[in-house]
N, C-alpha and C positions, 0 to 999 in steps of 0.2 A: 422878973418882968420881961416881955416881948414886946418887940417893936415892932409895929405892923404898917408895912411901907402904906400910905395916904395915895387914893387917887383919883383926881376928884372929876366929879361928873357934871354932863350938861344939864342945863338947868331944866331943859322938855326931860330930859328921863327922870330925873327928880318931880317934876309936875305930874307926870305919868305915874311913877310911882304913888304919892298922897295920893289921887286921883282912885287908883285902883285901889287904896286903904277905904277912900269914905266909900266906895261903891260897895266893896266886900261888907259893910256895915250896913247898908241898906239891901241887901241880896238884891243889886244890881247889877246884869252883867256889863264886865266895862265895854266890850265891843259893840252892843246891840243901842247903843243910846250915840255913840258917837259915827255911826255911820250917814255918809252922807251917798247921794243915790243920787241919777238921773235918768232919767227915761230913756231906755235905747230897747227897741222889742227884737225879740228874738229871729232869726233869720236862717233859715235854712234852702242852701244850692245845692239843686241836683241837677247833672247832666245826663241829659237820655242821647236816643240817638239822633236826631235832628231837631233836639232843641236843648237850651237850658231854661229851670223851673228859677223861681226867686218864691218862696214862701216866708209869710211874714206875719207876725202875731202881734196886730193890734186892737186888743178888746176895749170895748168902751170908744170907739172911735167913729164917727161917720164915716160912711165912703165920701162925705164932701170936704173932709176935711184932711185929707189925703191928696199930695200931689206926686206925678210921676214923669220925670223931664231926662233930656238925654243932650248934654252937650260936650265935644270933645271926647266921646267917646265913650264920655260915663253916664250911668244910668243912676238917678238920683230921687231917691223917694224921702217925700218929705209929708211932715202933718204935725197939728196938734192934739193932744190929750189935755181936754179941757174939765175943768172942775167941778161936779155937778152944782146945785141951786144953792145958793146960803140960806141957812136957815137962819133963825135971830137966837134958838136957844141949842149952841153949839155946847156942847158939853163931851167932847173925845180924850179921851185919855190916852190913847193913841192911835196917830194916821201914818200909815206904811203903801197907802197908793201913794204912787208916782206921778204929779201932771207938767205939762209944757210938751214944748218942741222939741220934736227930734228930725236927724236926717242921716239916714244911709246911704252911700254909695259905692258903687262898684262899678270895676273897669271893665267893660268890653271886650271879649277877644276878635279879634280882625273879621274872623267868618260871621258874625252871627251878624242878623240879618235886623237891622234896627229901622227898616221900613214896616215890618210884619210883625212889631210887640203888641201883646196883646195882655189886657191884664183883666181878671174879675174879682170882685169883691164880696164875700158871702161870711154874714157870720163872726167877724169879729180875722177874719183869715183873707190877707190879699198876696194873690199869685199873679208870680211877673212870668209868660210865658216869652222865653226870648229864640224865634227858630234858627238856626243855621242857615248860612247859603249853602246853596244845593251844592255850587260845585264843591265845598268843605264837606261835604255828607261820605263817610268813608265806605268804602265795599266791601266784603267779602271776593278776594280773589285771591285764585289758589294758582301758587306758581310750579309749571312741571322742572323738575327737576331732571339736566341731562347726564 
């Protein structure tokens, strides 16, 4: 006979485990049922030469329902993703949109010029044009070497 040292576990990874036993029995995967999500749309910054871009993917969104403020330095985009119309005979087996509030923001660098933002909204795509102050705007200058 072997003795087999005992070590005993917490009671979530015991839960976790059964858990993942009835789901293997139902060809349910365990990850795709217990995720939970929030609205946060995707963002992409690019810096050109006199200015920085904010691109920003909110489909299904009004341009009214989108706000765009700047205090302290930070630029703050905010809105809702609202639910479309209830029906009475809802019958979904499954919903994987995302709705409510969300808000992004981002800090400032010193030169950019937050008198001259300008933003448009086209298409489910809203771009934060943020320009530079001039005197930040860098040069090409070639130094002679003595």
């Amino acid at each position: 006979m072997t003795l087999v040292r005992w070590t005993p576990r917490s009671m979530l990874g015991f839960r976790n485990e059964i858990d993942q036993l009835f789901n293997s029995c139902f060809n349910t995967p365990v990850k795709e049922e217990t995720t939970i999500a929030t609205f946060a749309p995707a963002v992409d910054i690019e810096e050109k030469d006199k200015e920085f871009r904010i691109t920003i993917e909110l489909p299904g969104i009004k341009k009214e329902e989108v706000s765009i403020k700047i205090k302290d330095n930070l630029l703050t985009i905010t809105g809702d993703k609202k639910k479309g119309k209830k029906t009475e005979d809802e019958n979904y087996h499954r919903t994987e949109r995302i709705y409510g509030s969300f808000q992004r923001t981002f800090r400032l660098p010193e030169y950019a010029d937050q008198d001259n933002i300008a933003a448009e909204y086209k298409d489910g795509i809203l771009i934060v044009s943020i320009p530079k102050l001039k005197e930040s705007i860098s040069k090409n200058v070639e130094i002679k070497i003595k």
